[in-house]
Structures are given as structure tokens and as C-alpha cells.
C-alpha positions as a printed NumPy array, in Angstrom:
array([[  10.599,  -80.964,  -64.146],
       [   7.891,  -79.586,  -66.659],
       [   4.438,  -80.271,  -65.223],
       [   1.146,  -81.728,  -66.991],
       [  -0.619,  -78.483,  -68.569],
       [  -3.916,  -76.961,  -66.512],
       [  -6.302,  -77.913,  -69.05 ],
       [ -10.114,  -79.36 ,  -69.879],
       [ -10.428,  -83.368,  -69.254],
       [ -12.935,  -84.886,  -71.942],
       [ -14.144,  -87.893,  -72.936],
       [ -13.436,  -89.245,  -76.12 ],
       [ -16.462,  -89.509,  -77.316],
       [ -16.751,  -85.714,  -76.576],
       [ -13.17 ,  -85.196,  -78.569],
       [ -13.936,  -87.441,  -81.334],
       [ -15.625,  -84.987,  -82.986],
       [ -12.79 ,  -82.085,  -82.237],
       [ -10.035,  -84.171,  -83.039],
       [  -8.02 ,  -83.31 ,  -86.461],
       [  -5.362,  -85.024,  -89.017],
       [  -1.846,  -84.053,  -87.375],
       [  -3.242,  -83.338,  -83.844],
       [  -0.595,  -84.571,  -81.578],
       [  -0.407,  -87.372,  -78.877],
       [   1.357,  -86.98 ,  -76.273],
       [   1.412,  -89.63 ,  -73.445],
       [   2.355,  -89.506,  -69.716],
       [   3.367,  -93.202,  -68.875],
       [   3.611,  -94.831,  -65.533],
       [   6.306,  -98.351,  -67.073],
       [   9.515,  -98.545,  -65.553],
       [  11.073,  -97.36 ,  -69.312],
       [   8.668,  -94.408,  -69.143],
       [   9.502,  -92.996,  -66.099],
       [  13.311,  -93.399,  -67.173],
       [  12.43 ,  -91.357,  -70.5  ],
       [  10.966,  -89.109,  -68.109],
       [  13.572,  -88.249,  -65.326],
       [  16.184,  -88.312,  -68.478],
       [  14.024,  -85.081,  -70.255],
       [  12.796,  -84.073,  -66.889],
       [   9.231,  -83.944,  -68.602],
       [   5.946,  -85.647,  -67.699],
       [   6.053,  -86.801,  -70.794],
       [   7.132,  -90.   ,  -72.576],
       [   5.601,  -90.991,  -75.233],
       [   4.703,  -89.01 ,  -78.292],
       [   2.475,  -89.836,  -82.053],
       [   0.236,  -88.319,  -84.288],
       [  -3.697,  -88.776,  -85.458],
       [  -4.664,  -89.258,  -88.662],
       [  -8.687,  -89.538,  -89.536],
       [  -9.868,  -92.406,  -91.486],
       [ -13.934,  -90.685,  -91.745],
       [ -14.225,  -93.363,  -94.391],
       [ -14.002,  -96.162,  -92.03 ],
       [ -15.136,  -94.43 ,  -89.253],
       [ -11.922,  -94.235,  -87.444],
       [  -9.12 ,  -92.295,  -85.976],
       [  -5.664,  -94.007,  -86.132],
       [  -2.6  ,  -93.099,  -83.715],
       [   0.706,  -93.815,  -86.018],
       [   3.771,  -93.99 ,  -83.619],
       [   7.265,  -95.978,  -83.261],
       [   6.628,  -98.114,  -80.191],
       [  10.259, -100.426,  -78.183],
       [   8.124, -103.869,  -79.118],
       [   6.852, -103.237,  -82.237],
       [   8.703, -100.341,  -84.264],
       [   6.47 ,  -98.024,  -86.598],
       [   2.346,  -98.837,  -86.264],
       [  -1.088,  -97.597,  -86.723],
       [  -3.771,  -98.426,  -83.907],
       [  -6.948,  -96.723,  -82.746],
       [  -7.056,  -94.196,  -80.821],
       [  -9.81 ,  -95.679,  -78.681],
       [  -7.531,  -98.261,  -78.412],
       [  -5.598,  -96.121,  -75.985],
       [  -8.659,  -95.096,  -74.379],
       [ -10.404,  -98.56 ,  -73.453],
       [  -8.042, -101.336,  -74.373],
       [  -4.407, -101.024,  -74.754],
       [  -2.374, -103.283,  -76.421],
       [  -5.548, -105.997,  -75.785],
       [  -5.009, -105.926,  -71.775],
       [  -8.354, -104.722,  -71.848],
       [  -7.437, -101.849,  -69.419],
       [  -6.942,  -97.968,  -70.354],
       [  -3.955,  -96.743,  -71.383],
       [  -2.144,  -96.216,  -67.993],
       [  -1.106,  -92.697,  -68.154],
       [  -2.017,  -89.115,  -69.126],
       [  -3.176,  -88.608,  -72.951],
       [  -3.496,  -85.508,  -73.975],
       [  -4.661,  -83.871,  -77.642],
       [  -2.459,  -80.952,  -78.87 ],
       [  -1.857,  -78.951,  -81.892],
       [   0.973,  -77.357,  -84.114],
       [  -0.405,  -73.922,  -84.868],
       [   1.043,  -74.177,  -88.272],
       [  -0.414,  -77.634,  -89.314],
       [  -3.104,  -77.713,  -91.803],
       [  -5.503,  -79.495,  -94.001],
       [  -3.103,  -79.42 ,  -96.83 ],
       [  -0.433,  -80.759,  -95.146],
       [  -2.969,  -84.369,  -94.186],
       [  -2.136,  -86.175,  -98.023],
       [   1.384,  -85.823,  -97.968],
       [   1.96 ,  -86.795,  -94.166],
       [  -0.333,  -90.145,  -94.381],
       [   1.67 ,  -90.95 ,  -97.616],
       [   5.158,  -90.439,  -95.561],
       [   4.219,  -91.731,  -92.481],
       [   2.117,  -94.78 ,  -94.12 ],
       [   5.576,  -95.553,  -96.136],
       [   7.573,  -96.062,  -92.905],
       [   4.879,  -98.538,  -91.212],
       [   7.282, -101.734,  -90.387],
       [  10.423,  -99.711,  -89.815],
       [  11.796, -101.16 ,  -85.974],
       [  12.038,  -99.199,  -83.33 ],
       [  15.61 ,  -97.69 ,  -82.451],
       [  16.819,  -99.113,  -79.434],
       [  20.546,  -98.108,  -79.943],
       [  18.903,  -94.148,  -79.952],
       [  17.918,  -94.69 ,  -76.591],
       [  21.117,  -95.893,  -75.278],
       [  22.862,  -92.829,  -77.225],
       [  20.373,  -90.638,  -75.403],
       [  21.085,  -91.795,  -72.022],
       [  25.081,  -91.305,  -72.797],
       [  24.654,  -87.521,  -73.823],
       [  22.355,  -87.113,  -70.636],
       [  25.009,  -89.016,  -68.472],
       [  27.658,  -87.082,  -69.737],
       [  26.298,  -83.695,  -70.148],
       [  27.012,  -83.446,  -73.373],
       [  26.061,  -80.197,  -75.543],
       [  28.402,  -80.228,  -78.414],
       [  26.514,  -82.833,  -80.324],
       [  24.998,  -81.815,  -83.575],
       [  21.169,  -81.25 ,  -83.195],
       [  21.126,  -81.52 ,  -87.558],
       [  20.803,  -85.469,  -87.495],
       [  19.402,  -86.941,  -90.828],
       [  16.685,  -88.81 ,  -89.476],
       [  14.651,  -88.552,  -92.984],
       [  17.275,  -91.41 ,  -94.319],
       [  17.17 ,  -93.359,  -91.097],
       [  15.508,  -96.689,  -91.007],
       [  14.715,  -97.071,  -87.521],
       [  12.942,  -94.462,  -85.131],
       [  12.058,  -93.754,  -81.719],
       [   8.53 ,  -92.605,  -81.307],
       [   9.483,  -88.581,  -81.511],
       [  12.143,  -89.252,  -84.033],
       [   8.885,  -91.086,  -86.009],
       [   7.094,  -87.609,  -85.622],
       [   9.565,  -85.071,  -85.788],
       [  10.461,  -86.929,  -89.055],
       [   6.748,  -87.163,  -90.831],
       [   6.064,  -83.783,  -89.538],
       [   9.41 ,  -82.624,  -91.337],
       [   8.429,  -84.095,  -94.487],
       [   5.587,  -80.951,  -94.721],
       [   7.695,  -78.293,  -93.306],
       [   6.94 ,  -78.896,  -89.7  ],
       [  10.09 ,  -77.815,  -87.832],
       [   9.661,  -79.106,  -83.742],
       [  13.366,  -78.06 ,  -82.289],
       [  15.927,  -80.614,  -81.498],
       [  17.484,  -80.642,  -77.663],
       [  20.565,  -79.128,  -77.229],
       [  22.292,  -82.064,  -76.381],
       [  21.238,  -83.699,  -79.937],
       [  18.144,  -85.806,  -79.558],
       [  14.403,  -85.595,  -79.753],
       [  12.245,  -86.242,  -77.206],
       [   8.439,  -86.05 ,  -76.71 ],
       [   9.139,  -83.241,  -73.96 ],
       [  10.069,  -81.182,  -77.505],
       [   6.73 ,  -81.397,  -78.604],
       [   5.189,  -80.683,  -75.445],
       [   7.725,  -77.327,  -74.986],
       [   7.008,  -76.455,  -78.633],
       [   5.741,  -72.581,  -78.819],
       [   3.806,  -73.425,  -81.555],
       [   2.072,  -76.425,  -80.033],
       [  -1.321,  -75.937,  -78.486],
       [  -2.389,  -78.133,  -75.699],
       [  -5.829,  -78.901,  -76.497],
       [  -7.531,  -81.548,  -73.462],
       [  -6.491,  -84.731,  -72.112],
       [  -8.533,  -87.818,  -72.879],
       [ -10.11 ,  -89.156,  -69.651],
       [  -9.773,  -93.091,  -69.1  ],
       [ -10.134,  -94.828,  -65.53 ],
       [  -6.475,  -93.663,  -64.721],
       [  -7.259,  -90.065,  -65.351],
       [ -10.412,  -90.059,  -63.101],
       [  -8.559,  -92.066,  -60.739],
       [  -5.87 ,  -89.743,  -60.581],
       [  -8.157,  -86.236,  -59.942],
       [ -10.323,  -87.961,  -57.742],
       [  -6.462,  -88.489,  -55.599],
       [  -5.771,  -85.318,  -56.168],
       [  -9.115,  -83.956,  -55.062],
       [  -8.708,  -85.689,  -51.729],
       [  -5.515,  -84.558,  -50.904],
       [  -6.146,  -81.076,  -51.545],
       [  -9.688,  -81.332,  -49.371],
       [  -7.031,  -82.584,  -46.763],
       [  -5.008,  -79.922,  -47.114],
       [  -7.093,  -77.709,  -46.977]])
């Protein structure tokens, strides 16, 4: 199973100001659903969005396809101090990366594409597809699905699709799905820091134990 990257921890406040339109989210969950996301891609990862900068307001959204909701926009400090209003940090890794070919000119026409498909529902039936390729080992499905004409999305068909729409090309899985592990195993996507919250610190302070034990 791919690992979480060996990488700086920062604070937000510290990435706010480092943090780019089209930087990449990619979340390590602890939920029953995103552990099964995980052991099906045999990636930490499970969960996958994008950041676009709203300086004018002072803020920096997260756009994403989420089971409950579908396609949405939230803050990013939302994920860093009060998720979905419990109040608590996102409970999981977050870490900031980049696509190497991504840039400035790219920000107008990905807000207007991504902005467009706010509302869309999330695609449950995707999920159940994925599962039955994993299950069944199968290769010989086409990786050239048309998600740009899709109405529904799960959160990496949501990015893979808005990053498309510039000429952002992430690769498929062989077996014919996206996954946020396809970001993360992207050659051309930079892992930049994870975001440190209370489950972050509470994690390397565990980890900082047991290898003082260990040791």
C-alpha cells in the first residue's frame, strides 16, 4: 500500500500564504467508507479536491464532490478547524500538492468549469462499479470514460474532470476508474506539506513515542 509522503507539516496559517489556484487536496480519512476507498486503491488516500483563491473575499475555497452532498465549495479552514460544523478538525491527513504543469492561466477557465458543475450529486452507482472491477480483477475496461458529459461525479472524477477542461491529463487506473491515489501517484504532482490540525499532531506525537520505544 502507497505510504503518506516524508514531507514538512505546517500550519495553515503558515500555508495560507503559499497556497495557489489549482493546488491539490488530497485527504487521508479515518470513516468506515474511507478506509474502504482506501484498501480498494491500496493508497492512504481517499479523498481528493482542488483550491481555488477568492483574495477578494479573503478566502480560499476547497471545490470537491462529497457521498452527502454532491459537487460544493467550502473553506479550506473549514477542514482545518471545523468540519462539516462538528467543530472538530478534519479527521485525517491533508496534504497541499501541485501539478507541475498547472498555471495562472489555467485559474479563469477552471473556476468557470468547476463553478458550472456546483449542485451536480455525487455518483454513488461509480462507487459500486469500482468495487466490481476491484472484486473481479478486471483490466479490460476502457480507461477513455466521458466523464466531461456526465452529470454526477465522485470527488476525483470532479477533479480529473475540471482539471481536463484546461489540458490537465492525471492517468486513469488500469482497471477503468479514477481514484484520488491517481493524483497522489501522478509524476507530475508535487507534494507540497500537510496541513497540521489536532489529528496530525496527535498522530506524530504517537508516532514519536513508539519510535522512542523502539528505540
Amino acid at each position: 500500500m502507497d505510504q503518506l509522503p516524508q514531507i514538512p507539516v505546517k500550519s495553515y496559517a503558515e500555508l495560507r500564504q503559499e497556497i495557489r489556484s489549482g493546488d491539490i487536496l488530497l485527504c487521508s480519512g479515518t470513516s468506515i467508507f474511507s478506509n474502504l476507498i482506501q484498501q480498494a486503491t491500496q493508497s492512504v488516500w481517499s479523498h481528493v479536491a482542488f483550491i481555488l483563491r477568492l483574495d477578494v473575499i479573503d478566502r480560499i475555497m476547497i471545490l470537491e464532490s462529497v457521498e452527502s452532498i454532491g459537487v460544493r465549495a467550502v473553506t479550506l479552514s473549514s477542514y482545518v478547524q471545523d468540519y462539516d460544523g462538528t467543530g472538530k478538525a478534519y479527521p485525517g491527513h491533508l496534504m497541499i500538492a501541485r501539478h507541475k504543469h498547472f498555471n495562472q492561466d489555467h485559474i479563469s477557465n477552471l473556476s468557470k468549469y468547476a463553478v458550472d458543475l456546483l449542485g451536480h450529486p455525487y455518483n454513488k452507482q461509480e462507487i459500486l462499479r469500482i468495487a466490481a472491477r476491484i472484486s473481479m480483477n478486471n483490466t479490460n475496461v476502457s480507461p477513455q470514460l466521458d466523464t466531461l458529459k456526465q452529470p454526477e461525479f465522485i470527488c476525483s472524477e470532479y477533479a480529473y474532470t475540471c482539471f481536463q477542461s484546461v489540458g490537465i491529463h492525471i492517468n486513469y487506473d488500469p482497471k477503468g476508474f479514477i481514484a484520488p491515489a491517481d493524483f497522489a501517484r501522478c509524476p507530475e504532482v508535487k507534494p507540497l506539506a500537510f496541513i497540521e490540525n489536532s489529528f496530525v499532531t496527535q498522530a506524530h506525537s504517537n508516532k514519536t513515542q513508539i519510535d522512542a520505544i523502539s528505540a
